[in-house]
C-alpha positions in Angstrom: 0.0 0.0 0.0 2.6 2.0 -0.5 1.8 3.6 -3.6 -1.1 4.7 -2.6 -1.4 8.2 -4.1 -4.1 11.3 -3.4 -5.3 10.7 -6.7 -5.5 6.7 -6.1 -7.7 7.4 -2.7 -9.6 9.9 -4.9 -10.5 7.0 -7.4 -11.5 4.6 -4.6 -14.1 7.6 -2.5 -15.5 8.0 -5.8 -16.1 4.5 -6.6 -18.3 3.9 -3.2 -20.3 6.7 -4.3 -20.8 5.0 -7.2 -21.5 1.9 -5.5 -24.2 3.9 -3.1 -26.1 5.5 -6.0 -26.2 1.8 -7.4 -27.9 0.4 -4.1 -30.3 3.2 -3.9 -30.9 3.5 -7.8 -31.7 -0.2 -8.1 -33.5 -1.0 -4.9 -36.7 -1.6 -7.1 -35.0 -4.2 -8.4 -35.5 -6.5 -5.2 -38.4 -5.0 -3.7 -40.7 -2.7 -5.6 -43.0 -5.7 -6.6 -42.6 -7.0 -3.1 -43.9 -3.3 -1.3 -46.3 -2.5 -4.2 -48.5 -6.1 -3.8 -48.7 -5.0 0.2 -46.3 -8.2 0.9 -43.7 -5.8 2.8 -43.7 -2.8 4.9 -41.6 -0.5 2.3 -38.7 0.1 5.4 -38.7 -3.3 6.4 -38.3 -4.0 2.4 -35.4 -2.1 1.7 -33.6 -3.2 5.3 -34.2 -6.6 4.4 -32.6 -5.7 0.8 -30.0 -4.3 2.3 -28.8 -7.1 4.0 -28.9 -9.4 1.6 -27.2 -7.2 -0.7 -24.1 -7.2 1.6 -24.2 -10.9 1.9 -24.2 -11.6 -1.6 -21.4 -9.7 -2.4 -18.9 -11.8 -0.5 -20.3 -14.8 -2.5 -18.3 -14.5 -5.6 -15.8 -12.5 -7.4 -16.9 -13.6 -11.1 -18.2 -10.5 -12.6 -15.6 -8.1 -10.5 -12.6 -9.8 -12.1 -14.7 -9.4 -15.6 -14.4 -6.0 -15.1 -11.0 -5.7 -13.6 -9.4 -8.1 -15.6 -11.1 -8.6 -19.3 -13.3 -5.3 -20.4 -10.1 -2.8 -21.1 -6.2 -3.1 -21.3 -5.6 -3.1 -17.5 -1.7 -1.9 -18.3 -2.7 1.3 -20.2 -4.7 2.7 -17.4 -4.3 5.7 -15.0 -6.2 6.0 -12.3 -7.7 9.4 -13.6 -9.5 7.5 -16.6 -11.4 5.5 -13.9 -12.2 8.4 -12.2 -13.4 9.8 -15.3 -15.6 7.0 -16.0 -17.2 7.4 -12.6 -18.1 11.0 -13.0 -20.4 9.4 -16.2 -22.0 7.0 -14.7 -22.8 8.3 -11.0 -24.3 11.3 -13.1 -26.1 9.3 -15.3 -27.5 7.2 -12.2 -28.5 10.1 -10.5 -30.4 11.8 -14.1 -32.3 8.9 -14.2 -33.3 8.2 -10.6 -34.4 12.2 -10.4 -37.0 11.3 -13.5 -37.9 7.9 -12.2 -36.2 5.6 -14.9 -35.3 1.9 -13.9 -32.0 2.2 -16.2 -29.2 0.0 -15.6 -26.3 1.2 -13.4 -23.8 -1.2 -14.8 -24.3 -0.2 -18.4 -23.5 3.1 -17.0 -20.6 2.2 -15.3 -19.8 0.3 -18.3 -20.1 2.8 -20.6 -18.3 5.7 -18.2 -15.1 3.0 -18.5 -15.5 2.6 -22.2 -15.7 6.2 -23.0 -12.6 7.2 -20.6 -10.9 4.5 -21.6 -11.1 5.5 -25.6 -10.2 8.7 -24.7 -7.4 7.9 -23.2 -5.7 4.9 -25.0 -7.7 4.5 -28.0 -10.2 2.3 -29.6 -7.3 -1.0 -28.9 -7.5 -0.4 -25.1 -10.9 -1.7 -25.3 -11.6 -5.8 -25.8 -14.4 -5.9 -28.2 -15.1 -9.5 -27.7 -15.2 -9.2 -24.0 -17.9 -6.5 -24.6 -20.4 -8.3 -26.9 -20.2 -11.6 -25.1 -20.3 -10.4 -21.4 -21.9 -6.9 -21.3 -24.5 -6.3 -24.6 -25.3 -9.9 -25.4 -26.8 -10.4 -21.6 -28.1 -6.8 -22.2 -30.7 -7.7 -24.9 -31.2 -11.5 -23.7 -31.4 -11.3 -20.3 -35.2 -9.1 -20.1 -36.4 -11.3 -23.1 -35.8 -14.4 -21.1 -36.6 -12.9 -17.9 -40.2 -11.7 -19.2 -40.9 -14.7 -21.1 -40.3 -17.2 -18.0 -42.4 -14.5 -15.7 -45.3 -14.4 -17.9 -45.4 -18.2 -18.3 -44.6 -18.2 -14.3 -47.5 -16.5 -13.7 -49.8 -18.5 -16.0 -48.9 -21.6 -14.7 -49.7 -19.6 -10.9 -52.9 -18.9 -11.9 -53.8 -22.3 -13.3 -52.8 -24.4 -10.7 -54.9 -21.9 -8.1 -57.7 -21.8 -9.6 -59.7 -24.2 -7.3 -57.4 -22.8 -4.0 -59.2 -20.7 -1.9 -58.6 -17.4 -2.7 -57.5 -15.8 0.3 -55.5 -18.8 1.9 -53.5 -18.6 -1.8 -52.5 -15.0 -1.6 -51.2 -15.2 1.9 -49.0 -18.3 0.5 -47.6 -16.1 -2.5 -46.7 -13.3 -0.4 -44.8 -14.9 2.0 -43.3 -17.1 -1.5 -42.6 -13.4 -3.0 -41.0 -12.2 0.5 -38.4 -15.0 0.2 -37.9 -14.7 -4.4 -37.5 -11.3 -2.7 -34.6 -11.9 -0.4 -33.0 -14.0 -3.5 -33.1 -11.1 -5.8 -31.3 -8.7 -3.2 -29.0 -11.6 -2.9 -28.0 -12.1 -6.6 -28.2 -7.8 -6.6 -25.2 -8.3 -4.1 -23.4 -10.5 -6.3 -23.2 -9.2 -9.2 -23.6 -5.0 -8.6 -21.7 -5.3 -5.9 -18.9 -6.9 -7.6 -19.0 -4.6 -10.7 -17.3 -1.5 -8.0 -14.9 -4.1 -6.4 -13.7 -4.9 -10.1 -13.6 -1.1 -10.6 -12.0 0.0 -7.5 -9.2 -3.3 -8.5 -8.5 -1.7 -11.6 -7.6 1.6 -10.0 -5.4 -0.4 -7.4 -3.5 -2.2 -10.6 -3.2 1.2 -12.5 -1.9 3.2 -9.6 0.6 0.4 -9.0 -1.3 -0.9 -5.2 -1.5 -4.3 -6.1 0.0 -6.4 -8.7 -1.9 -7.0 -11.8 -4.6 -10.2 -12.4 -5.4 -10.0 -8.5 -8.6 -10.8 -7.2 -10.4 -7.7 -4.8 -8.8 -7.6 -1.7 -11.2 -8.1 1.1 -11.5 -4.0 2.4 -12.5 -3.8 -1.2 -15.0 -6.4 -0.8 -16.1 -5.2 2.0 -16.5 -1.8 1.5 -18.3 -2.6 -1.5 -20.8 -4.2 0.1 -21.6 -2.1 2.6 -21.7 1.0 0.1 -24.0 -0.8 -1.6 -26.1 -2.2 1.3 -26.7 1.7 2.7 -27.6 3.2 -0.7 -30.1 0.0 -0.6 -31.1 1.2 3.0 -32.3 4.8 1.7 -34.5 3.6 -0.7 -34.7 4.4 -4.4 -38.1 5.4 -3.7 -38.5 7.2 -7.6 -37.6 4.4 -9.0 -39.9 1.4 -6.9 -42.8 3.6 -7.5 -42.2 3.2 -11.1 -41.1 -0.4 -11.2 -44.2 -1.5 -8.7 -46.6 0.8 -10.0 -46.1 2.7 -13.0 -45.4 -0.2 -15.9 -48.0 -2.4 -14.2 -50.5 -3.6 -11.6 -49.5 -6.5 -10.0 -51.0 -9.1 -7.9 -49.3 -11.3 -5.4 -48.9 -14.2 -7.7 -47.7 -11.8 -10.6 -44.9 -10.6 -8.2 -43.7 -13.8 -7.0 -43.7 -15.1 -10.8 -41.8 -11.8 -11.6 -38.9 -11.8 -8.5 -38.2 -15.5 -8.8 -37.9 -15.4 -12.8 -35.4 -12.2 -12.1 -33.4 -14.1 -9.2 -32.6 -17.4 -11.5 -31.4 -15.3 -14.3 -29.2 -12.8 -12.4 -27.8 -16.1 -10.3 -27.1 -17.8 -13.2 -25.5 -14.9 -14.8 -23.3 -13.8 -11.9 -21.6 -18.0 -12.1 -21.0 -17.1 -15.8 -19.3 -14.2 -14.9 -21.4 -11.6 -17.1 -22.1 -7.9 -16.3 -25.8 -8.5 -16.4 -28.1 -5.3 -15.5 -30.1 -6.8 -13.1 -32.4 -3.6 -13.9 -33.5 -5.0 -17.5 -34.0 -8.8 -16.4 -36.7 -6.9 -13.2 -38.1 -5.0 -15.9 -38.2 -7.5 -18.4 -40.2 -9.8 -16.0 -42.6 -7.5 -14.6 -43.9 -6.6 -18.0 -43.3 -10.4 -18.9 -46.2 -11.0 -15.3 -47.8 -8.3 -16.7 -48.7 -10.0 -19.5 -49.4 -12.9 -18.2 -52.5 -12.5 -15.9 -56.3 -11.9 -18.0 -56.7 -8.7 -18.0 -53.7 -7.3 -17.1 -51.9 -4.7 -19.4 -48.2 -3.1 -19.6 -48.4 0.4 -19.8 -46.3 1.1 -22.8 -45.8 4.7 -22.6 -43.6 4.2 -19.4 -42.2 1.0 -20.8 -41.2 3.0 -24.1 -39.2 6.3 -21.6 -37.6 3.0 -20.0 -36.2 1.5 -23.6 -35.1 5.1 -24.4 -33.1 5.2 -21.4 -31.5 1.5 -22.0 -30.5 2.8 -25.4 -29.0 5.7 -23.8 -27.2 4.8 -21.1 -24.1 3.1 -22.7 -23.1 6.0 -25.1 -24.6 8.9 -22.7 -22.0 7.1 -19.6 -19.2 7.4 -22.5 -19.4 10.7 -23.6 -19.6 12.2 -20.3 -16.8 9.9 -19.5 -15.1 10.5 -22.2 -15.0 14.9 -21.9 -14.5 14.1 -17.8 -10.7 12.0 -19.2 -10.4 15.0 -21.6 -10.0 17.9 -18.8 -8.3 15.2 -16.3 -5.5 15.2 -19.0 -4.6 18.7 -17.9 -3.3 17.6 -14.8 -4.5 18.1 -10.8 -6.4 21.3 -11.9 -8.2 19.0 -14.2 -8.8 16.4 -12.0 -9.9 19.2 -9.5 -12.4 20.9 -11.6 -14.2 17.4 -12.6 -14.4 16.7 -8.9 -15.9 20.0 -8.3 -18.6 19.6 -11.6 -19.3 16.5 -10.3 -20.1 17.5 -6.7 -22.6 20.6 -7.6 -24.5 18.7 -10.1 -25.1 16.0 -7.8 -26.2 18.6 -5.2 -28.2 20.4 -8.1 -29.6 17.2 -9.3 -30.7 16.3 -5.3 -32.0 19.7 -5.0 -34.7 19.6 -8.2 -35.7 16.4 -6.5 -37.3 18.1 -3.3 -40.0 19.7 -5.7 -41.6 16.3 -6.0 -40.7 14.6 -2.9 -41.2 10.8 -2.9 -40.6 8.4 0.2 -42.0 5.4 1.9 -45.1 7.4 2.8 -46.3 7.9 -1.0 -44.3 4.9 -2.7 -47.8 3.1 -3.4 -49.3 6.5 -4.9 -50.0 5.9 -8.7 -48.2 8.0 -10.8 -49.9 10.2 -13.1 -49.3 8.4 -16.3 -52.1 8.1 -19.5 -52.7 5.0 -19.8 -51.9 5.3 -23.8 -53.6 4.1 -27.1 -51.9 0.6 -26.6 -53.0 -0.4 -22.9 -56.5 1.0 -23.7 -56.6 -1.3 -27.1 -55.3 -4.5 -25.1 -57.4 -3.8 -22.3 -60.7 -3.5 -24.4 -60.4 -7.0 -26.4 -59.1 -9.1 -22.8 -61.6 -10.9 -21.6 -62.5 -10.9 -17.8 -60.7 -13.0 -16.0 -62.7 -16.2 -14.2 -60.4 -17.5 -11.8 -61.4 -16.9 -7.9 -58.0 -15.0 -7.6 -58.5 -12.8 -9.9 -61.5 -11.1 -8.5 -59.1 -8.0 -7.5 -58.3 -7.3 -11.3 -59.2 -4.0 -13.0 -62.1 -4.7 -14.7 -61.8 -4.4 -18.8 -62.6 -1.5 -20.4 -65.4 -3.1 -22.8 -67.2 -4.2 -20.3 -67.1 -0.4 -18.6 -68.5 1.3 -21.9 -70.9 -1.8 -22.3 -72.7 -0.8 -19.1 -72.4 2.5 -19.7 -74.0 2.4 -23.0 -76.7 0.0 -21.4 -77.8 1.2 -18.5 -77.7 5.1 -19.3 -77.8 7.5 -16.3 -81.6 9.0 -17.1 -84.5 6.9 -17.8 -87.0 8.8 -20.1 -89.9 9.7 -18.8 -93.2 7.6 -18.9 -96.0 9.1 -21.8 -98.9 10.5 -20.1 -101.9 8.3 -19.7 -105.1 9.1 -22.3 -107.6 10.9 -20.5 -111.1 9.9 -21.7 
């Protein structure tokens, strides 16, 4: 540890800020289902996310040494151009938290490193097959396969309760969504988690702290985790309200489908070692349970802003990255003047957020969000569901305007009898 610099320490502060804008930007992941079906307290929620989250990130160091180790040319690497590519992606986390976006904090952080990394050592610094195998492959397959196995998860919940007593069956999903729950927070802590350990490695290697091809130390580990495990704490409170509420309604069946869909995927990504967002395999299978109860509908206009924002985030994290390496390159002025852009818009960003003030009190308020041409069209043609457990479903709008047209709020009055 004796090379480590002012600039080195800089890197690693910087990278647990990171890390806590990740727990608190992906908190919905775990638990926004879990509070918005009523099956958790939304404190008790994110503390029990919050602890998993730590414990899951001493359970492997796959996807840290895929960062540290196989995204960019660990041996051209200054420590600035990691602290570049944080400024990028703790910004972008923080945009998208203000407007209530589920985007995906690794694909910032991913892009942030990309971007800096270009910028500093060229395109050749940057292992293209590492990328498409391990970062944008999982990126596109993992909601697709999330949502499909959700929606046929929630089917198959349906079907096989149709003749349970309604009641006694919802109690038995919620406490079955309070534990796919817990195993989301704990794949969350094993694969987001890691992604800052193999960050703040990568600083150590470049700054000459450890030798190169090591595996986290365990302060790194361990900081990690509890960075994570506090931002989880707080609450992403923007973003659950969105993920429970805004692309869906779901039921207690739905969710449990949904979180235990998400957890196998994310699990079986973190063994495999990719960089999976475990924001777009939630997403992917709450629009995936969505879809799969009668009558339910995805409300596409949010769903749509949330694609947007996927598309974004990898090339929006490297530009920003990218101009952040640019003024570093000046020297410690640079490097000073980044810090002190980076600290006012956070505080500028935080401050435009206490206009619309969103906590634990008014996580389960439905946002004000048109239901759109789609949802209404999808809605009108579903046919009302017939299942015992389903009696809690919003009722389909053709069957609203049918009684509306039928039973019309005047009767007219009766013709006067014929006098003789």
């Amino acid at each position: 540890m004796e090379n480590f610099s002012l600039i080195l320490a800089i890197v690693v502060v910087t990278a647990l800020a990171f890390d806590f804008t990740n727990g608190f930007h992906d908190t919905a992941n775990a638990m926004a289902t879990t509070i918005s079906t009523g099956a958790l307290k939304p404190k008790v929620a994110v503390a029990m996310s919050a602890v998993l989250n730590l414990v899951g990130a001493f359970l492997s160091v796959e996807v840290a040494n895929t960062i540290s180790k196989g995204l960019v040319d660990e041996t051209g690497i200054r420590p600035e151009v990691i602290f570049a590519a944080l400024v990028g992606a703790i910004l972008w986390n923080l945009l998208t938290w203000l407007v209530g976006l589920p985007s995906s904090s690794s694909h910032a952080l991913m892009g942030g490193l990309i971007g800096a990394t270009i910028a500093s050592a060229g395109m050749g610094a940057v292992h293209g097959g590492v990328l498409v195998t391990k970062v944008l492959i999982p990126a596109i397959a993992a909601p697709l396969v999330a949502g499909v196995a959700a929606m046929l998860a929630t089917r198959l919940s349906y079907r096989l309760g149709r003749k349970a007593d309604g009641k006694a069956a919802e109690k038995g999903y919620r406490a079955g969504q309070i534990a796919s729950a817990g195993l989301v927070s704990l794949a969350h802590g094993t694969n987001d988690a890691q992604k800052t350990m193999g960050i703040i490695t990568l600083a150590l290697v470049a700054g000459g702290a450890v030798a190169p091809d090591s595996d986290p130390p365990l302060w790194v580990i361990l900081t990690a985790g509890l960075a994570i495990a506090l931002g989880t704490y707080l609450g992403g409170w923007r973003i659950i309200r969105t993920m429970g509420k805004g692309l869906t309604d779901l039921q207690p069946q739905q969710g449990f489908a949904a979180q235990t869909s998400a957890a196998t995927v994310i699990l079986a990504s973190s063994h495999l070692g990719f960089s999976l967002s475990t924001t777009h395999s939630v997403s992917g299978s709450v629009m995936g349970a969505g879809l799969g109860r009668k009558g339910g509908v995805v409300r596409w206009s949010t769903a749509t802003r949330m694609f947007v924002a996927w598309g974004l985030t990898l090339p929006a994290a490297a530009l920003v990255g990218a101009l952040a390496e640019y003024v570093t390159g000046f020297g410690s002025w640079g490097t000073a003047v980044v810090a002190v852009f980076l600290i006012a818009s956070s505080a500028a960003i935080w401050k435009i957020s206490r206009r619309e003030h969103v906590d634990h009190n008014n996580v389960n308020d439905h946002p004000d969000e048109p239901a759109g041409v789609v949802t209404a069209a999808i809605a009108a043609v579903t046919p009302p569901p017939t299942d015992a457990m389903t009696e809690s479903a919003p009722e389909p709008v053709s069957e609203t305007l049918t009684a509306t047209i039928a039973s019309p709020a005047t009767e007219p009055a009766a013709s006067p009898a014929p006098t003789a």
